[in-house]
MARBA-3410 file (N, C-alpha, C, O; in Angstrom, 1 decimal):
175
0.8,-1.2,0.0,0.0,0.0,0.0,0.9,1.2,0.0,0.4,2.3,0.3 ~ 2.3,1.1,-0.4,3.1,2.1,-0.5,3.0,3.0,-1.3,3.9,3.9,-1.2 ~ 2.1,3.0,-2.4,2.3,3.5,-3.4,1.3,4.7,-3.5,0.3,4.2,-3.0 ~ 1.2,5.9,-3.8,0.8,7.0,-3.7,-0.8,7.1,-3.7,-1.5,6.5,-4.6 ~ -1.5,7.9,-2.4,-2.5,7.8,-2.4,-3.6,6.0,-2.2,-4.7,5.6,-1.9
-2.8,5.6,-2.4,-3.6,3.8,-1.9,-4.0,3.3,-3.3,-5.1,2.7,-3.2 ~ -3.6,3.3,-4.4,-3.4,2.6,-5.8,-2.5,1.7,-5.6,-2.4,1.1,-6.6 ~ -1.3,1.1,-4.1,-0.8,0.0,-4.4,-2.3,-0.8,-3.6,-2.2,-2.0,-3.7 ~ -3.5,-0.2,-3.0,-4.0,-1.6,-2.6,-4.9,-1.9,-3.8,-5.5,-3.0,-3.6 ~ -5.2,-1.3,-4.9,-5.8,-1.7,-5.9,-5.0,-3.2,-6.2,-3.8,-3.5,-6.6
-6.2,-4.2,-5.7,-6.0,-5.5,-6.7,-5.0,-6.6,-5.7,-4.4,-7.6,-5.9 ~ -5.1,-5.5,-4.1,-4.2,-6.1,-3.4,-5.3,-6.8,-2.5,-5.3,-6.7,-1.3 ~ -6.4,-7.5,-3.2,-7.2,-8.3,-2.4,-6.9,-9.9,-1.9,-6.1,-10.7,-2.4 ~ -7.6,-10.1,-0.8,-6.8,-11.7,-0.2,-7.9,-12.8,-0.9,-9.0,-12.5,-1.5 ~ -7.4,-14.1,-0.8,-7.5,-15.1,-1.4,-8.6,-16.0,-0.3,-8.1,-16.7,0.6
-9.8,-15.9,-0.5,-10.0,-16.6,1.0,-11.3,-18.3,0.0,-12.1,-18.5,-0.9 ~ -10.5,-19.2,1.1,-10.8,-20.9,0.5,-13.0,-20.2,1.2,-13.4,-19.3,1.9 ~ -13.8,-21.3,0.4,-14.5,-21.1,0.4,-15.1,-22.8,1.7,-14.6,-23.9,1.4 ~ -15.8,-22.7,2.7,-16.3,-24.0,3.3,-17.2,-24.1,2.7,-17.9,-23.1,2.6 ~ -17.6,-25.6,2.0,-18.6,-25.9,1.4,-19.4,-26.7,2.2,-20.5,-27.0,1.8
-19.0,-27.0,3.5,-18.6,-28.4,3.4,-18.8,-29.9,3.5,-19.3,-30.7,4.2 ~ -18.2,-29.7,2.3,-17.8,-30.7,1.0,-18.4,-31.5,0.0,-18.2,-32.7,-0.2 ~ -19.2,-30.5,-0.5,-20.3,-30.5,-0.7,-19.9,-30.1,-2.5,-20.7,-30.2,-3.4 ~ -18.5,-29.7,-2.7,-17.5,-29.6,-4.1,-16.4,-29.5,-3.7,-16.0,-29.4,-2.5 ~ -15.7,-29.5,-4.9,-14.3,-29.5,-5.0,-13.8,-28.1,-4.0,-14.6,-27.3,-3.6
-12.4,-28.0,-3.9,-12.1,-26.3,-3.4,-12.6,-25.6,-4.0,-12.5,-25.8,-5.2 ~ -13.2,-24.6,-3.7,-13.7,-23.1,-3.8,-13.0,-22.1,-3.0,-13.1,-22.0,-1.8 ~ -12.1,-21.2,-4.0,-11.4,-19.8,-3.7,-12.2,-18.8,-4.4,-12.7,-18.9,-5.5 ~ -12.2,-17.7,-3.5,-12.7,-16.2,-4.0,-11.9,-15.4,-3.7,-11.1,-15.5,-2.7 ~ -12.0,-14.3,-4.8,-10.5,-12.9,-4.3,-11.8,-12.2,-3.8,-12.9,-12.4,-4.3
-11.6,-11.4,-2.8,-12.8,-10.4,-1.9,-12.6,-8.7,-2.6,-11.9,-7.8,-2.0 ~ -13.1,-8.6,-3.7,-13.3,-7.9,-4.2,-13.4,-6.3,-3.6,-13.0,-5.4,-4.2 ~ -14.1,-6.1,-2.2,-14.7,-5.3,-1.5,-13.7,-5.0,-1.2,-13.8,-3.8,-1.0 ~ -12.4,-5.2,-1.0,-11.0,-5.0,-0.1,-10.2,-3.9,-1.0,-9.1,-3.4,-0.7 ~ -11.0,-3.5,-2.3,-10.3,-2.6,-2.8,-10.3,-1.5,-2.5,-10.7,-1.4,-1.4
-9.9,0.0,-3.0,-10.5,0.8,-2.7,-12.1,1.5,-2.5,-12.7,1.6,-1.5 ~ -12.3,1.8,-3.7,-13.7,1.9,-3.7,-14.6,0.7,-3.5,-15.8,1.0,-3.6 ~ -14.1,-0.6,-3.3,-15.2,-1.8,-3.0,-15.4,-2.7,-4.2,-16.0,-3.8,-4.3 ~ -14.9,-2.0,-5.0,-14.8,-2.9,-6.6,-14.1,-3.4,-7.6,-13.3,-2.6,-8.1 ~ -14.2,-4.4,-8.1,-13.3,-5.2,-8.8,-12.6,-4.5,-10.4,-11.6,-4.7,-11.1
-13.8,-3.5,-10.4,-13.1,-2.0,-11.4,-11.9,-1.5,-11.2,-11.0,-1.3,-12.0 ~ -11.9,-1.1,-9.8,-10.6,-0.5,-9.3,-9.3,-0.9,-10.4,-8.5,-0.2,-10.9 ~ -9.4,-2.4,-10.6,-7.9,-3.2,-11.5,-8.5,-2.5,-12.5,-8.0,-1.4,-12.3 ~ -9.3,-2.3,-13.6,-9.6,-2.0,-15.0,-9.3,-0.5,-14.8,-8.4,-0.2,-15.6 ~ -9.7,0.4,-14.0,-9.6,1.8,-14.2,-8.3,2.2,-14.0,-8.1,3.3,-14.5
-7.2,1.5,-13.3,-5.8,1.5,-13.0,-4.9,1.3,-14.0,-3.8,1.8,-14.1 ~ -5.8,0.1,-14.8,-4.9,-0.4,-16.1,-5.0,0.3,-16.9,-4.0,0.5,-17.6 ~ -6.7,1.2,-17.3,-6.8,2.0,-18.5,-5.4,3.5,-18.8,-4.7,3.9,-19.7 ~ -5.7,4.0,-16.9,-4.8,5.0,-16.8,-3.4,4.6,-17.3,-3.0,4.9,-18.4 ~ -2.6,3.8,-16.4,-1.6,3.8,-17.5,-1.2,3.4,-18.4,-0.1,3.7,-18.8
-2.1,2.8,-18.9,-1.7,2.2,-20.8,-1.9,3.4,-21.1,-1.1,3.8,-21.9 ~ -2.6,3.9,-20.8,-2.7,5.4,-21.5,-1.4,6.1,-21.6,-0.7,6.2,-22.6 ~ -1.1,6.6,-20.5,0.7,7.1,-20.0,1.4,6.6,-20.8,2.0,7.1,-21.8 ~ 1.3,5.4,-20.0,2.3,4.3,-20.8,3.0,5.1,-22.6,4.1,5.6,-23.0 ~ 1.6,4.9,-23.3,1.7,4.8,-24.7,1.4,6.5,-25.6,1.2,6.6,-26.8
1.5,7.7,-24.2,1.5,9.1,-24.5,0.1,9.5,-24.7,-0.2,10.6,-24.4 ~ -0.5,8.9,-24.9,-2.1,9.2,-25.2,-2.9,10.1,-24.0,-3.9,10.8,-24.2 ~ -1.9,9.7,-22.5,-2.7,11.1,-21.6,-1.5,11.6,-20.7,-0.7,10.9,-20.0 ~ -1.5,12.3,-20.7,-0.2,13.1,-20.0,-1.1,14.1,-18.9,-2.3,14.2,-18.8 ~ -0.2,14.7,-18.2,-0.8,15.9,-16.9,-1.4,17.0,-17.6,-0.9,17.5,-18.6
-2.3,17.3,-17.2,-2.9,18.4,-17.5,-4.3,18.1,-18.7,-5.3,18.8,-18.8 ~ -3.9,16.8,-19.7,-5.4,16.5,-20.2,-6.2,16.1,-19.3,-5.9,16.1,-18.1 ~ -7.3,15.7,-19.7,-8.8,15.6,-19.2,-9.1,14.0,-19.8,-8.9,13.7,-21.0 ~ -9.5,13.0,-18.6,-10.3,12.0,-19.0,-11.8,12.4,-19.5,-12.1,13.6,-19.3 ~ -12.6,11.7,-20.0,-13.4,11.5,-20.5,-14.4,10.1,-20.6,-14.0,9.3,-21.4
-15.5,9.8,-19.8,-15.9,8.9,-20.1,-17.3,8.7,-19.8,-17.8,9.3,-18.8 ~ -18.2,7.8,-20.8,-19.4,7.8,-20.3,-19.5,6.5,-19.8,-18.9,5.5,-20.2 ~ -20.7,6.5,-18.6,-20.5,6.0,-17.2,-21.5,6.2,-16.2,-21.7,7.4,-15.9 ~ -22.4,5.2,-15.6,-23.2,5.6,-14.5,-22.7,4.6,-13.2,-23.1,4.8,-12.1 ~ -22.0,3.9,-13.4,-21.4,2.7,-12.0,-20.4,2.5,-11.4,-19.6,3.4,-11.1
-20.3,1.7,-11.1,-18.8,1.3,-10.4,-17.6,1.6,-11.8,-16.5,2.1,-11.3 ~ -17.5,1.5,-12.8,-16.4,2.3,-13.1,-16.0,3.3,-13.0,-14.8,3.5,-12.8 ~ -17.0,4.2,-13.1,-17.1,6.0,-12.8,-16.6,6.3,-11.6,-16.1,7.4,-11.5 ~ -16.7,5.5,-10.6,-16.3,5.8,-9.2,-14.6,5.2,-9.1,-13.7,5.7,-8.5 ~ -14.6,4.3,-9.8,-13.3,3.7,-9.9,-12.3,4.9,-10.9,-11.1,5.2,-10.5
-12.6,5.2,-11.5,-11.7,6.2,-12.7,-12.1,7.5,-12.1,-11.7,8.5,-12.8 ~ -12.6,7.8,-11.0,-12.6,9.2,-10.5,-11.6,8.9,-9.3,-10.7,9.7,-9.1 ~ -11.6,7.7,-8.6,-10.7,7.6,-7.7,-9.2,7.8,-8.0,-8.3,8.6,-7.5 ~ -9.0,6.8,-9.0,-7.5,6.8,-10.1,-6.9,8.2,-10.3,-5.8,8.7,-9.9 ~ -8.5,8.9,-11.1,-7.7,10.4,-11.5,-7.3,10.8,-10.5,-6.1,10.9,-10.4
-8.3,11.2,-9.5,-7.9,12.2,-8.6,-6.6,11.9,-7.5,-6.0,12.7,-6.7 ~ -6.4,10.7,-7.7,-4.9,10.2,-7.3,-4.0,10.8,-7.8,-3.3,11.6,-7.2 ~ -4.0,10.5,-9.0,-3.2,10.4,-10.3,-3.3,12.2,-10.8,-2.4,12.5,-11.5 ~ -4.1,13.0,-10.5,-4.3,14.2,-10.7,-4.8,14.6,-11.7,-5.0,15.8,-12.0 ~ -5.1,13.4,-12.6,-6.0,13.9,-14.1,-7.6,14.2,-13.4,-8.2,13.7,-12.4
-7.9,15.3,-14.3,-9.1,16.1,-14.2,-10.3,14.8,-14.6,-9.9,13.9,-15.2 ~ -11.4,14.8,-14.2,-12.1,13.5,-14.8,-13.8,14.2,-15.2,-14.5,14.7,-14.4 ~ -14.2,14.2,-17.1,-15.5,14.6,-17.0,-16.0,13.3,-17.2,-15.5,12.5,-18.0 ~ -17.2,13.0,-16.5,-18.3,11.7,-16.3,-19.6,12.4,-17.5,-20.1,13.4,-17.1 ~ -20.0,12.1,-18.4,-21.0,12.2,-18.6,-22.4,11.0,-18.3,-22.7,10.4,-19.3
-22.8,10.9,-17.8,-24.5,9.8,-17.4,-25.4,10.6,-17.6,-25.4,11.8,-17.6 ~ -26.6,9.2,-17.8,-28.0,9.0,-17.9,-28.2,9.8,-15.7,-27.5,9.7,-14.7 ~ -29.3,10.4,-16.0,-29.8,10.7,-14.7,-31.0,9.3,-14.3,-31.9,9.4,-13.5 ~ -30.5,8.1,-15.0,-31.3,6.6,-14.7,-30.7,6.2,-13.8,-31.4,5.5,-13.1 ~ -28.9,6.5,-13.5,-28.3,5.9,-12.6,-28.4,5.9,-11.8,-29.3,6.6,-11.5
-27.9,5.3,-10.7,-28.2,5.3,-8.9,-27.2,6.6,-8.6,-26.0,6.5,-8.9 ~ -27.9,7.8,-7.9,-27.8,8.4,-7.0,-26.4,8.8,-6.4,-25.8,9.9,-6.5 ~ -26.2,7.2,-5.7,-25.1,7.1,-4.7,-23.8,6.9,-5.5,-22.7,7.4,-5.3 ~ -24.1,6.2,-6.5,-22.4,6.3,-8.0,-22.5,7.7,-7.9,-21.6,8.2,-7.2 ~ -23.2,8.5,-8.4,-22.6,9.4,-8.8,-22.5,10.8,-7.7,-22.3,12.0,-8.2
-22.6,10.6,-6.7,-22.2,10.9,-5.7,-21.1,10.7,-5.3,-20.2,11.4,-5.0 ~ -21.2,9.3,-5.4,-19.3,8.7,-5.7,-18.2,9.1,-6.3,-17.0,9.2,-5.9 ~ -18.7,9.3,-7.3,-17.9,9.8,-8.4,-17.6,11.2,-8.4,-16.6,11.6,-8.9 ~ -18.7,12.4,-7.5,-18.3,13.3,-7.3,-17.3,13.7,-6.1,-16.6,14.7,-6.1 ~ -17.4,12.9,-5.0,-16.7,12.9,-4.0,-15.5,13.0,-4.4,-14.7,13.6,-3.7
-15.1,12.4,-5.6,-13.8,12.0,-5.9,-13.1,13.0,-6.8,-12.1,12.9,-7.4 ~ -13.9,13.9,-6.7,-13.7,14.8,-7.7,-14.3,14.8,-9.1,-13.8,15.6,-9.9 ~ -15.1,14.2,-9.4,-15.3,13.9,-10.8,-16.3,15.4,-11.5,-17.2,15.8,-10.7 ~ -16.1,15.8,-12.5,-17.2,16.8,-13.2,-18.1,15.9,-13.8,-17.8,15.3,-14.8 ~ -19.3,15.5,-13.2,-20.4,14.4,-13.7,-21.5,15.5,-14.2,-21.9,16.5,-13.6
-21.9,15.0,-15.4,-23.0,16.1,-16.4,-24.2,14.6,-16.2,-24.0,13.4,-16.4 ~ -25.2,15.1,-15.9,-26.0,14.4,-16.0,-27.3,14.5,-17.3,-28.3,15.1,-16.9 ~ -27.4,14.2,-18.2,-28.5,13.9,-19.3,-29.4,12.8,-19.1,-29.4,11.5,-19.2 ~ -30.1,13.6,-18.9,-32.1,13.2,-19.0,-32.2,12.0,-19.7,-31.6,11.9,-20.7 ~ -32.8,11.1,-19.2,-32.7,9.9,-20.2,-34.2,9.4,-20.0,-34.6,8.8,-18.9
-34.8,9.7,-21.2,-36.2,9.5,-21.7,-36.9,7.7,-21.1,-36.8,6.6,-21.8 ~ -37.3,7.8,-20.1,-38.5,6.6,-19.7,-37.0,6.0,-18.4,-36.8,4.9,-18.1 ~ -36.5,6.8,-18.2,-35.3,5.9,-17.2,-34.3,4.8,-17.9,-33.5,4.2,-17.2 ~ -34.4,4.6,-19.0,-33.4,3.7,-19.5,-32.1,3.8,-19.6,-31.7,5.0,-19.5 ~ -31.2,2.9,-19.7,-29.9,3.5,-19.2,-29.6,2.8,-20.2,-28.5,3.3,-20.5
-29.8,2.1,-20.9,-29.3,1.2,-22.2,-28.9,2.3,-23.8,-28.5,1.8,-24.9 ~ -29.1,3.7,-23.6,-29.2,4.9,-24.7,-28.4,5.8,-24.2,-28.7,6.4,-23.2 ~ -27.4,6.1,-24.8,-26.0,6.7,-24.9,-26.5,8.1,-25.2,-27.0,8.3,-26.3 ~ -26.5,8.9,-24.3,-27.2,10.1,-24.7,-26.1,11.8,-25.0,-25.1,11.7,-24.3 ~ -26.0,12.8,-25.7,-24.9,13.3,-26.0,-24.8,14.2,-25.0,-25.9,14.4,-24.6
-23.7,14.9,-24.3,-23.6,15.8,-23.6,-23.4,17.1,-24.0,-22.6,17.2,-25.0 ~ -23.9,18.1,-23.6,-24.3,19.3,-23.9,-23.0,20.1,-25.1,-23.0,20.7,-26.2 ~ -22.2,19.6,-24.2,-21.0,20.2,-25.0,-20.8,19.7,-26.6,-20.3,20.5,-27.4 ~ -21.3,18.3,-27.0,-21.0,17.8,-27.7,-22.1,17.9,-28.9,-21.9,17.8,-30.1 ~ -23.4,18.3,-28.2,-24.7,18.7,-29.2,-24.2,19.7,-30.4,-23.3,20.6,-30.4
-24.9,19.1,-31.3,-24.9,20.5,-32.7,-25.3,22.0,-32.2,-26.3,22.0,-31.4 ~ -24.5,23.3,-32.4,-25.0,23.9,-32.5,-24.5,25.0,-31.2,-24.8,26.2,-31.0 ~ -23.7,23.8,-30.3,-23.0,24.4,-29.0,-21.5,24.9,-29.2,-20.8,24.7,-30.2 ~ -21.3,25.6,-28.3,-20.1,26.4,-28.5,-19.2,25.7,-27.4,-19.4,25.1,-26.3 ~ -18.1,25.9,-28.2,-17.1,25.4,-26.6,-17.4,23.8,-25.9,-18.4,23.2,-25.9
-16.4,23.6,-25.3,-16.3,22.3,-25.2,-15.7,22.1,-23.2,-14.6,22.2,-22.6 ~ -16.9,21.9,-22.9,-16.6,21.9,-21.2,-15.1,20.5,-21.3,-14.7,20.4,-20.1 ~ -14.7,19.9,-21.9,-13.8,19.1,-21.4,-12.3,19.2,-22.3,-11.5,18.3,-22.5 ~ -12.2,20.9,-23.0,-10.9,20.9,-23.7,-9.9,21.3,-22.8,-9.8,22.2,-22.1 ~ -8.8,20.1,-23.1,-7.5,20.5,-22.0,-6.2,21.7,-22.6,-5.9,22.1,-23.7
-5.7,21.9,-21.8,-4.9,22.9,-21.7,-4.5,23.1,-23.7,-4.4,24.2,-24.3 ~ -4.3,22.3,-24.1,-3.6,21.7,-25.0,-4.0,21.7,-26.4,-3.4,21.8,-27.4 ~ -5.7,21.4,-26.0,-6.8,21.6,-26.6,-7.4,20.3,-27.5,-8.2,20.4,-28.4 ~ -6.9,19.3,-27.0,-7.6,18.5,-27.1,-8.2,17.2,-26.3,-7.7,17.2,-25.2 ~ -8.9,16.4,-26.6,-9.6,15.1,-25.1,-8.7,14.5,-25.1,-7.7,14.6,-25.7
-8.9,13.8,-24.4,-7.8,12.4,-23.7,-9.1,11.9,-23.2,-10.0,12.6,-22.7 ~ -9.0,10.3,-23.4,-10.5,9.5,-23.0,-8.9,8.3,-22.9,-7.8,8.3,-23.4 ~ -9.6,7.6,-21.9,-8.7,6.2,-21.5,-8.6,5.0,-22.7,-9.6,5.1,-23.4 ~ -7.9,4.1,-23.0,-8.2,3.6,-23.8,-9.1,2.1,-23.4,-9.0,1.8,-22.2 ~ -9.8,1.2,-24.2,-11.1,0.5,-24.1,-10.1,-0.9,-23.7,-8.9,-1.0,-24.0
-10.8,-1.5,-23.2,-10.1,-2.9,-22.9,-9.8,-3.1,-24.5,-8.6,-3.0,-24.8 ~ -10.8,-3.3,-25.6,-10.9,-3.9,-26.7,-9.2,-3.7,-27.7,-8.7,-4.4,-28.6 ~ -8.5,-2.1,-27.1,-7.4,-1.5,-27.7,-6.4,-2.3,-27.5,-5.5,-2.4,-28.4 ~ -6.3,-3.0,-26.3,-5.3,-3.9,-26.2,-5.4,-5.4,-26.9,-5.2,-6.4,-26.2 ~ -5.7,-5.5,-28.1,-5.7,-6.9,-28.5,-4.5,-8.1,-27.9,-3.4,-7.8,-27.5
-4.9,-9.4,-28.1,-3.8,-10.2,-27.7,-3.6,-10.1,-26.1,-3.1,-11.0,-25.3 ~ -3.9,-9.3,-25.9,-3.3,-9.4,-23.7,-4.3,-10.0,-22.8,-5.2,-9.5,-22.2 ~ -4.1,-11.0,-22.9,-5.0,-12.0,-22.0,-4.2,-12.2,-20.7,-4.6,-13.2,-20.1 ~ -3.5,-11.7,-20.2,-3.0,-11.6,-19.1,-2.5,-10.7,-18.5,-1.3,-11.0,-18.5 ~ -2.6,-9.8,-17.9,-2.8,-8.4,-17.5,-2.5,-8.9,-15.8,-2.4,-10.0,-15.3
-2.7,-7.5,-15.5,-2.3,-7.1,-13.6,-3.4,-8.3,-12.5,-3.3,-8.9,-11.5 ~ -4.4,-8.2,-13.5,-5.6,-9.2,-12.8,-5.5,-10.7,-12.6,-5.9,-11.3,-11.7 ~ -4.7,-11.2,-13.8,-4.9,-13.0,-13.6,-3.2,-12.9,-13.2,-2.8,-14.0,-12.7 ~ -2.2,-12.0,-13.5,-1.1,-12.5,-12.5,-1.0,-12.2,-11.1,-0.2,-12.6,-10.3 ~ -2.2,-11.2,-11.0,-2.2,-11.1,-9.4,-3.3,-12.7,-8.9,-3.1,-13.3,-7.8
-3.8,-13.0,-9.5,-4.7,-14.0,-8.8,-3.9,-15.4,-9.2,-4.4,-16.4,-8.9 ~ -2.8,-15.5,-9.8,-2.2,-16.8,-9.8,-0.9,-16.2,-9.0,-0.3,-17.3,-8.8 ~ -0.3,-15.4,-8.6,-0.2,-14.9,-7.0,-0.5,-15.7,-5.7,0.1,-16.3,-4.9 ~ -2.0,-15.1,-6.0,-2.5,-15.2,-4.7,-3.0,-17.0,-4.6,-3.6,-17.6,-3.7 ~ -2.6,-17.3,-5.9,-3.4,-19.0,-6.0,-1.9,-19.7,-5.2,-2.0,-20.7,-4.5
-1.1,-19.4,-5.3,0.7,-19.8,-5.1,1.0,-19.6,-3.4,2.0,-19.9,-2.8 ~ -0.6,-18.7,-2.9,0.2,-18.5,-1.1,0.4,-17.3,-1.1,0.7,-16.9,0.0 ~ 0.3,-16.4,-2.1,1.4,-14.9,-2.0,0.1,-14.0,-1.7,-0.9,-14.2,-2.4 ~ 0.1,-13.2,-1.0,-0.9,-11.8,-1.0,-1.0,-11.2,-2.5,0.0,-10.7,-3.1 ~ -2.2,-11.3,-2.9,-2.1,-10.0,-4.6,-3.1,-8.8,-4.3,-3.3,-7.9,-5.1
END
């Protein structure tokens, strides 16, 4: 947990045997809740950030960007505001309440758009982004977005921070 702001306990959850008993084979669960914010996002929003870094795509002073009403939004507001990237949330106002409360706690700029009959399944545009608007509430210094990149960008990586930390923690070791 040395690591700046509490991003080393991201993913630093324990390994606990499940009693059945015996009733099946062993049953192991990683305790998800042990993360920061309580969720298993925490690893995804950690990895987006720095592949980002990593690969130049966000540097200090741009702006994440992301649409979001759940546990990711709270997870990538925690990250930024670690990490000091500015974070705009755009959501449906279908979401629960307490996310995006979350997400503001953490600093997040959350725009919330109306979303016709409560559905959250319809990607709705944010103000900035409508025809006919001026100015752009999420241009950075620089003058342009930075959005994280999608799991889907990393083709081929089937093994990431998540399954070497849990064959880790399968070996005895804390991940």
């Amino acid at each position: 947990m040395g690591e700046k702001g509490g991003l080393g306990a991201i993913g630093g959850t324990p390994l606990v045997a499940l009693d059945l008993g015996g009733r099946a084979g062993e049953v192991w669960v990683k305790v998800e809740a042990a993360n920061p914010t309580g969720s298993y996002k925490d690893r995804m929003a950690l990895a987006m950030i720095e592949a980002a870094e990593r690969d130049g795509r966000l540097q200090q002073g741009q702006t994440v960007v992301e649409y979001t009403g759940g546990s990711t939004g709270s997870s990538l507001a925690f990250v930024c505001a670690v990490k000091g990237y500015p974070l705009k949330i755009v959501s449906s106002d279908a979401f629960a309440d307490e996310k995006i409360r979350t997400m503001r706690a953490f600093g997040a700029d959350v725009e919330l758009i109306h979303s016709p009959g409560g559905s959250t399944s319809v990607r709705p545009a944010p103000s900035w982004a409508r025809p006919g608007r001026s100015g752009n509430a999420c241009r950075t210094p620089a003058g342009s977005l930075s959005s994280p990149p999608s799991p889907r960008s990393c083709p081929g990586k089937r093994r990431g921070p998540t399954t070497s930390r849990a064959a880790a923690s399968a070996t005895g070791r804390r991940s």
